[in-house]
N, CA, C and O of each residue as an XYZ file, in Angstrom:
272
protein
N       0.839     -1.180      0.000
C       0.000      0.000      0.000
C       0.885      1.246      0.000
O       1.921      1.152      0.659
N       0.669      2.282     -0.570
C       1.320      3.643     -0.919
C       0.212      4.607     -0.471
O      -0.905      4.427     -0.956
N       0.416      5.714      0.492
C      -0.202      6.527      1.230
C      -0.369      8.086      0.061
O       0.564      8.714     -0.441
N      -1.076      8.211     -0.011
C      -1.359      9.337     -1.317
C      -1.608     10.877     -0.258
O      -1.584     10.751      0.967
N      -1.842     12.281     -0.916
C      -1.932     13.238     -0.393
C      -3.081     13.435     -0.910
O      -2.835     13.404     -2.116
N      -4.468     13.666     -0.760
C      -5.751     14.639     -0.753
C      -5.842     15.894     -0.833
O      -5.055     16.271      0.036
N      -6.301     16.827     -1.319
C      -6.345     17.755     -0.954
C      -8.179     18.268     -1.634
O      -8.702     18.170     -2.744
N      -8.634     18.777     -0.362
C     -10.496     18.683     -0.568
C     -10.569     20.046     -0.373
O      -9.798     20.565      0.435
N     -11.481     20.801     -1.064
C     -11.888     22.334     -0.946
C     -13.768     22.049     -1.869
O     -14.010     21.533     -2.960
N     -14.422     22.459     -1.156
C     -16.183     23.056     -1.602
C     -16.292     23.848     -2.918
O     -16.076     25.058     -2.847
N     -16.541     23.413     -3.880
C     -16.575     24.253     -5.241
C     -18.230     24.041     -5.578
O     -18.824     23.014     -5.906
N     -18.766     25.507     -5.354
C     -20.644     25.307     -5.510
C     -21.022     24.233     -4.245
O     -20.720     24.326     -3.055
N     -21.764     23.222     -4.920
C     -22.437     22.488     -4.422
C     -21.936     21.187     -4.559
O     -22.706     20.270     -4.272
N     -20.659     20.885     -4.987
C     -19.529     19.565     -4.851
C     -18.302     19.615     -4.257
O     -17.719     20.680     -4.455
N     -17.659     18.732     -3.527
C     -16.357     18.827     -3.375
C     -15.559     18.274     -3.911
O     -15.807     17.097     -4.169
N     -14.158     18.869     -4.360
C     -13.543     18.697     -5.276
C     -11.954     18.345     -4.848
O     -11.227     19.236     -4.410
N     -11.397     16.708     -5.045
C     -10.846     16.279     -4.373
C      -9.493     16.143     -5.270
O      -9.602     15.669     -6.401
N      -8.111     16.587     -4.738
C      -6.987     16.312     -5.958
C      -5.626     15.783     -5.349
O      -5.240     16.343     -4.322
N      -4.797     14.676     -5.922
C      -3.951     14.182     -5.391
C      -2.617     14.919     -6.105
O      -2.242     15.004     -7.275
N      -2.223     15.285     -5.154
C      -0.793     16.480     -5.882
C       0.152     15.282     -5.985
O       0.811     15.454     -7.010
N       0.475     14.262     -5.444
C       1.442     13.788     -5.951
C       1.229     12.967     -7.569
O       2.128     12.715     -8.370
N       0.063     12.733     -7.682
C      -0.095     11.976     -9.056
C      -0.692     12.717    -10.499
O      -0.742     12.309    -11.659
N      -1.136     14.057     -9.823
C      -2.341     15.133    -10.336
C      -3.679     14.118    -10.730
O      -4.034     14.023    -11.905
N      -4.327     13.432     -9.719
C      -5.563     13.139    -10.242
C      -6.976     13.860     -9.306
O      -6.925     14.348     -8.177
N      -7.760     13.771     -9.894
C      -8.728     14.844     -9.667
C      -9.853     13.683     -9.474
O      -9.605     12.532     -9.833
N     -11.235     14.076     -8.826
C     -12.394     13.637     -8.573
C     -13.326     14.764     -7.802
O     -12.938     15.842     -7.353
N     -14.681     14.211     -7.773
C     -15.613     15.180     -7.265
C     -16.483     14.301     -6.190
O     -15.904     13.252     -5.910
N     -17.561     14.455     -5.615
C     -18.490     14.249     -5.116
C     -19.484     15.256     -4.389
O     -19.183     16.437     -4.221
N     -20.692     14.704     -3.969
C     -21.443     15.524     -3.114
C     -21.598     15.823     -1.640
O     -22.294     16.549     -0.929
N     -20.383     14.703     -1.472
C     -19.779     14.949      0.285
C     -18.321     14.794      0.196
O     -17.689     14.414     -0.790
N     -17.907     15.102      1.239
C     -16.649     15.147      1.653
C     -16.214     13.918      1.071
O     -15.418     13.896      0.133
N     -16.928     12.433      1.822
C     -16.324     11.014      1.654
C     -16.356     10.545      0.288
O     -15.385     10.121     -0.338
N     -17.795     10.672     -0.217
C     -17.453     10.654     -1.539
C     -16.965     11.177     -2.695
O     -17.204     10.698     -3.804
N     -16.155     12.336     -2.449
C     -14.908     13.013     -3.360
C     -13.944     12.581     -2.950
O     -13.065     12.720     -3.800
N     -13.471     11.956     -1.800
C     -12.781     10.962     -1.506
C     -12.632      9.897     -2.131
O     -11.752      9.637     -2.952
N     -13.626      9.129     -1.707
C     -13.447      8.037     -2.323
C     -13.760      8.039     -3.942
O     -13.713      7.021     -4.632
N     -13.994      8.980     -4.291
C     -14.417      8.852     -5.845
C     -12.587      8.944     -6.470
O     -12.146      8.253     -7.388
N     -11.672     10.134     -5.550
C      -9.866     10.375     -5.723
C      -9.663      9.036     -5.334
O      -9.184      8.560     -6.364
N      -9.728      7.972     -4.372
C      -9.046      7.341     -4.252
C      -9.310      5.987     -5.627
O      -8.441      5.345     -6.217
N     -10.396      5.940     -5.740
C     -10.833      5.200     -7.082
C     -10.117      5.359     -8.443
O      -9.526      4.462     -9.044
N     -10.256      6.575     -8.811
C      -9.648      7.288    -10.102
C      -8.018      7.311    -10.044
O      -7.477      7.242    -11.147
N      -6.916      7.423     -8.579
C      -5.960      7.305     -8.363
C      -5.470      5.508     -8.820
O      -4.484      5.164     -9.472
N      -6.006      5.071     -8.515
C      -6.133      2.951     -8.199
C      -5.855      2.795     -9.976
O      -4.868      2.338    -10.553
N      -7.065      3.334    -10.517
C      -6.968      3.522    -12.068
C      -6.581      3.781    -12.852
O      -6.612      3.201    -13.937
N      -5.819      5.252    -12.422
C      -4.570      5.719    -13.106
C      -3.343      5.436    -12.781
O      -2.429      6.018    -13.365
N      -3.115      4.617    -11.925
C      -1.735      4.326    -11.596
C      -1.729      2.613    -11.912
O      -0.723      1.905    -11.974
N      -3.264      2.148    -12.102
C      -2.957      0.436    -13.383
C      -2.152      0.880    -14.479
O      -1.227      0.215    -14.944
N      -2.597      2.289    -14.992
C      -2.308      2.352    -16.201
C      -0.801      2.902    -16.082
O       0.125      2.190    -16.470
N      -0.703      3.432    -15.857
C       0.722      4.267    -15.854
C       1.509      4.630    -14.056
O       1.703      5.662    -13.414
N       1.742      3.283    -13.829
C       2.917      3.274    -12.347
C       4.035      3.990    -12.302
O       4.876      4.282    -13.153
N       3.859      4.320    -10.726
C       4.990      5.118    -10.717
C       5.744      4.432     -9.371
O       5.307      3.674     -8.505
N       7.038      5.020     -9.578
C       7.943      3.848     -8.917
C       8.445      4.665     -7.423
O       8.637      4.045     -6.377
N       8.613      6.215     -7.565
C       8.785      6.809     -5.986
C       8.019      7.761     -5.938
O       8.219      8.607     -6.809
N       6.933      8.014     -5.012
C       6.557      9.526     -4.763
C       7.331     10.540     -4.051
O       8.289     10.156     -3.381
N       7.090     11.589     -4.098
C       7.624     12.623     -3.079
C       6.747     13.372     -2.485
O       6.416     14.370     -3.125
N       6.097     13.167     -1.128
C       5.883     13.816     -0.052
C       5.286     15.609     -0.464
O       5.911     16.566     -0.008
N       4.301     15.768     -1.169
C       4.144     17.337     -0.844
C       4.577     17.942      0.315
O       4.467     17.233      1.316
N       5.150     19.315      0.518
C       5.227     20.179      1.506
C       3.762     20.833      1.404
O       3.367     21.335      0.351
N       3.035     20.794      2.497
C       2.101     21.515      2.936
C       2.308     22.718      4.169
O       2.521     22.500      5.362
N       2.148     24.297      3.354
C       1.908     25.044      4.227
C       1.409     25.782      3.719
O       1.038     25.673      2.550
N       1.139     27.375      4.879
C       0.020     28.714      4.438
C       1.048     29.193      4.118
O       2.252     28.944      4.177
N      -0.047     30.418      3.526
C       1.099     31.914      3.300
C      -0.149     32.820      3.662
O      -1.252     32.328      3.898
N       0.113     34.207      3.689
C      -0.769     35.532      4.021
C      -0.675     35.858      3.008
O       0.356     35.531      2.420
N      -1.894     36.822      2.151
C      -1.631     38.284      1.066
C      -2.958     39.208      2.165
O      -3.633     38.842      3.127
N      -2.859     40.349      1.498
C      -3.551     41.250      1.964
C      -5.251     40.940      1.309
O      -5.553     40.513      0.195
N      -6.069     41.293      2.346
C      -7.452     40.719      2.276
C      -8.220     42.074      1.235
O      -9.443     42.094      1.094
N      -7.501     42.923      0.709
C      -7.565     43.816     -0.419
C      -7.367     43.037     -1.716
O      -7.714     43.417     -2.834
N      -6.697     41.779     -1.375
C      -6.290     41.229     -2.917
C      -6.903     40.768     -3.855
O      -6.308     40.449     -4.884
């Protein structure tokens, strides 16, 4: 098993789920199922085209001015 990165944000009325280390994308109408819809579409795209090391996104914030 290989541990993937998520990353979930509310777009309208779906959430919209994307794995930065592989760039795959999915949606759903809850949290779990834009989840699990990324972890599905990830399983699928990596039958097709494996990859042999990931690298770890760095996750952090930054500030801009709330004028921006």
């Amino acid at each position: 098993m290989k541990i993937f990165t998520a990353v979930v944000h509310k777009e309208d009325d779906l959430y919209v789920a994307l794995c930065p280390e592989v760039g795959t994308a999915s949606q759903g109408e809850t949290f779990e199922e834009a989840l699990k819809n990324l972890q599905e579409a990830t399983e699928l795209y990596l039958e097709e085209f494996p990859i042999e090391q990931t690298c770890r996104p760095i996750l952090t914030t930054f500030e801009v001015p709330a004028h921006a």
